[in-house]
PLY file of the C-alpha trace (Angstrom):
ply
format ascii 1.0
element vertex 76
property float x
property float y
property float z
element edge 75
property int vertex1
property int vertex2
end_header
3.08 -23.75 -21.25
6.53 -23.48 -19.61
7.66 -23.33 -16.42
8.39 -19.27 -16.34
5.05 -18.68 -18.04
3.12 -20.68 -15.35
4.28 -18.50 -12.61
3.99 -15.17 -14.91
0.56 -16.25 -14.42
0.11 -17.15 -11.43
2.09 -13.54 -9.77
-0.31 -11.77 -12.09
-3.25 -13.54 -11.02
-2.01 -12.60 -7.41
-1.11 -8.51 -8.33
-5.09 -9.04 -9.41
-6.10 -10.41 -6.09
-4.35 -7.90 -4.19
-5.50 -4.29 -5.95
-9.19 -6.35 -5.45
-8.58 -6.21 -1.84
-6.63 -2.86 -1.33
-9.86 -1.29 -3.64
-12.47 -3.00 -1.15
-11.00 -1.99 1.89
-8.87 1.55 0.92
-10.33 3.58 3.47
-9.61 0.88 6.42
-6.08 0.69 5.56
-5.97 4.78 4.63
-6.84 4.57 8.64
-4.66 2.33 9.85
-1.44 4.28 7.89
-3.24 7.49 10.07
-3.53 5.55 13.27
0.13 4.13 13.12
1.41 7.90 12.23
-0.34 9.52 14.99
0.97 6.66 17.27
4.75 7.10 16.55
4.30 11.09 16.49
2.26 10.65 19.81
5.56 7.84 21.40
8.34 10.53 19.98
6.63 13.31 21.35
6.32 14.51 17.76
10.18 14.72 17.01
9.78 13.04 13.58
6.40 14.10 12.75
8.01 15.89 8.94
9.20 12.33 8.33
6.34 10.29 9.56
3.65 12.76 7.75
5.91 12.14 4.44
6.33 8.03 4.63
1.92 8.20 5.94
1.47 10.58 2.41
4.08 7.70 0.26
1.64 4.92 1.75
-1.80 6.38 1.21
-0.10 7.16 -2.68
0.44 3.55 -2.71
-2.63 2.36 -1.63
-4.34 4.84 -4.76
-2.27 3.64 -6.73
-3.06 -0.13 -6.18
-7.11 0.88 -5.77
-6.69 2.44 -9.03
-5.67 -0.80 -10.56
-2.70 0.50 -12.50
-1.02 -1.42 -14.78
2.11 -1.72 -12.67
2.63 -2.68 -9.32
3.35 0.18 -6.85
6.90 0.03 -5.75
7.88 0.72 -2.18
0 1
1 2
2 3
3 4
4 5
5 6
6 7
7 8
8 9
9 10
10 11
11 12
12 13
13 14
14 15
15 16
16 17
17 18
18 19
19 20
20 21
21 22
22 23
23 24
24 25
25 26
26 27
27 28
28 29
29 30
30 31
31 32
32 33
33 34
34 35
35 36
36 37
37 38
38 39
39 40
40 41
41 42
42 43
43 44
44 45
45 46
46 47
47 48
48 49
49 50
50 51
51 52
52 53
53 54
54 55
55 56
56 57
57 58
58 59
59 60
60 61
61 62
62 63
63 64
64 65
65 66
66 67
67 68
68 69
69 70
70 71
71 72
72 73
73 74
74 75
């Protein structure tokens, strides 16, 4: 086995690892994205809450998509 092949394997044997634990704990993380939203809205007095609500909707996508266990690995 080469050298390239041995880490191919080992970053896919980490992708693995992390949808396991994204899938085990969605919901926590689905309520921390929430929390940290409703914190910034609550410190700007709401003045970005469009923008916030859109980049706390892109998380929570990525965190389905990682749950789901997709093929590919959600892009940011």
């Amino acid at each position: 086995m080469s050298f390239l092949d041995d880490i191919k394997g080992k970053a896919e044997g980490l992708v693995d690892q992390a949808q396991d634990l994204v899938a085990k704990n969605e919901e926590a993380i689905k309520s921390g994205i929430e929390k940290v939203g409703d914190f910034i809205d609550d410190k700007t007095g709401g003045k970005f809450a469009d923008k916030v609500d859109s980049v706390q909707d892109a998380a929570s996508g990525l965190v389905d998509k990682a749950a789901g266990g997709d093929d590919q690995a959600p892009q940011a």
